[in-house]
C-alpha positions as CSV (number, residue, x, y, z in Angstrom):
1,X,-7.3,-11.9,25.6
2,X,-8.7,-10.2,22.7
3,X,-11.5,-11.9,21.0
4,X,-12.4,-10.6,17.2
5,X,-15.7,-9.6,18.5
6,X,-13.8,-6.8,20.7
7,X,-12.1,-6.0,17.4
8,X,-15.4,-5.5,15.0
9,X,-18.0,-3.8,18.1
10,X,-16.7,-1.2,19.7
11,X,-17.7,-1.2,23.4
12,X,-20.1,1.5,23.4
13,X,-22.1,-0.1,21.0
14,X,-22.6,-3.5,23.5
15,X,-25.8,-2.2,25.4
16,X,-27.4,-0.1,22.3
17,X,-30.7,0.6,23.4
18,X,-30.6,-2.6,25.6
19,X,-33.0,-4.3,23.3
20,X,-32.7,-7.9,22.7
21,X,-34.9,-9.6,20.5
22,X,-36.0,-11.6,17.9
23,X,-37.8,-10.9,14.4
24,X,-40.8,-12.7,15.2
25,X,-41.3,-10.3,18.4
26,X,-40.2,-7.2,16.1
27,X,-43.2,-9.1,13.7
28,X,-45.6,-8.7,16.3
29,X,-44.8,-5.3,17.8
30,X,-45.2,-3.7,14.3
31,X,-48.5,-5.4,13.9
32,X,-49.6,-3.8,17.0
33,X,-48.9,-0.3,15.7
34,X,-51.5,-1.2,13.2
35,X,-53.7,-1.6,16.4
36,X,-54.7,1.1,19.2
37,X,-53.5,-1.9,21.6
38,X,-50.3,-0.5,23.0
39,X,-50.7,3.1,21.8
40,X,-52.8,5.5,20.7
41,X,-53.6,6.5,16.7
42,X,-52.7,9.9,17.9
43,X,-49.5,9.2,20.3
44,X,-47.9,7.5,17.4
45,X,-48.7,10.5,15.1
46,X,-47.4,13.0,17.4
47,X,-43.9,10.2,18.1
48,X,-44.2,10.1,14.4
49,X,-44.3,13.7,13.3
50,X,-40.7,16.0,12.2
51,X,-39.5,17.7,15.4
52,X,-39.9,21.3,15.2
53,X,-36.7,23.4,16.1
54,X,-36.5,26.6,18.0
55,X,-34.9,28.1,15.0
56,X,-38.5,27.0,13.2
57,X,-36.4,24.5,10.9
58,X,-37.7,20.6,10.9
59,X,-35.5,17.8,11.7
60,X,-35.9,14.5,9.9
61,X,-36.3,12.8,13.7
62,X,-39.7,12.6,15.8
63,X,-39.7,11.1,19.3
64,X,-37.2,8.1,19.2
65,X,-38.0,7.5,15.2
66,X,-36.2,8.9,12.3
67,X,-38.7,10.4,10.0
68,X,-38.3,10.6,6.2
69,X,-39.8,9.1,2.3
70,X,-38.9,7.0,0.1
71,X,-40.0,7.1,-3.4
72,X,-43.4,9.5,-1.9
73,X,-44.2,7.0,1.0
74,X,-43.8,8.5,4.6
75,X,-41.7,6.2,6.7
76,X,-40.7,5.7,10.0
77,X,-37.8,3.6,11.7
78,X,-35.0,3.2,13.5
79,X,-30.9,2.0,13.0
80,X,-28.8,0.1,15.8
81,X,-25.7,1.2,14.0
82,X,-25.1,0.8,10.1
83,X,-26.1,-3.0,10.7
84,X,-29.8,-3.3,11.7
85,X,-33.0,-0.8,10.7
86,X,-36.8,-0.8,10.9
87,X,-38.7,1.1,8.8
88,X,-42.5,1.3,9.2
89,X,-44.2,2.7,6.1
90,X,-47.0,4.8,8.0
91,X,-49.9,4.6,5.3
92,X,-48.9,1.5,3.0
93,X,-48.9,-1.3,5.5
94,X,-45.2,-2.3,4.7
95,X,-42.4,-2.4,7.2
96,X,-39.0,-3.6,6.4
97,X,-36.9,-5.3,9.6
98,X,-32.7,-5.5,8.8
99,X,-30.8,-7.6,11.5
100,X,-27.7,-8.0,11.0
101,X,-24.2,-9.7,12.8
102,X,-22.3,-8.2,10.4
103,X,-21.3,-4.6,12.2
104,X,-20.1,-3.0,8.3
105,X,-23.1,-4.4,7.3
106,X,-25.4,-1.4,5.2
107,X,-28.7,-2.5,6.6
108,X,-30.3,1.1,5.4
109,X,-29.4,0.3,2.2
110,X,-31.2,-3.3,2.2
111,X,-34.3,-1.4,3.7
112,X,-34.4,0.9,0.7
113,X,-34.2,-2.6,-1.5
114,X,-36.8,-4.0,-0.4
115,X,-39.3,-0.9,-0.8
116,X,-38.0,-0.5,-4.0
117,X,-39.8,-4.3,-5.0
118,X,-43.2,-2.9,-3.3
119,X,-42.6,1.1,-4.7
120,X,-41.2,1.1,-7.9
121,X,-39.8,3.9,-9.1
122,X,-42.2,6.7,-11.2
123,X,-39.2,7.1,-13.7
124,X,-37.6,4.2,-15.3
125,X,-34.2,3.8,-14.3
């Protein structure tokens, strides 16, 4: 039998990473980063920092964390599909968690939202 859930998840998207979780435990991981207590200042630069090609271009992806900014801050984070994101805001002390049941669900988008209440905009919209 066919259950909605089959129709909305593919099955390659079951497992993910593997991580189950909750927000509180996402809570306290990213307070740890703050902290040298599960890694290094300088590991998490080096996870942290744009991958260098062999053609000498960056890519906007470090070790297991898609790097970019938004609005001038230098963020870090991670997407389980369209549906859930982290981003951890390296120098401002601000990271935005997205979990989501709904699998069309733009959870990027909702990131971006919520930076935009704690970085406004230099230009008036």
């Amino acid at each position: 039998m066919l259950r909605r859930f089959d129709l909305d998840y593919p099955r390659w998207s079951y497992p993910g990473a593997g991580l189950t979780t909750t927000i509180s435990d996402l809570a306290k991981w990213d307070a740890a980063l703050y902290t040298e207590k599960l890694v290094k200042r300088s590991t998490l630069e080096r996870l942290w920092a744009r991958t260098r090609l062999n053609s000498g271009q960056t890519a906007d992806y470090g070790l297991g964390w898609t790097v970019f900014d938004l609005e001038g801050h230098k963020a870090v984070g991670h997407g389980g599909g369209r549906n859930n994101w982290i981003a951890h805001f390296v120098d401002s002390k601000l990271t935005a968690i997205v979990l989501s049941n709904l699998f069309r669900a733009d959870a990027f988008s909702l990131v971006k939202g919520v930076a935009a209440f704690y970085f406004p905009a230099s230009k008036p919209q």
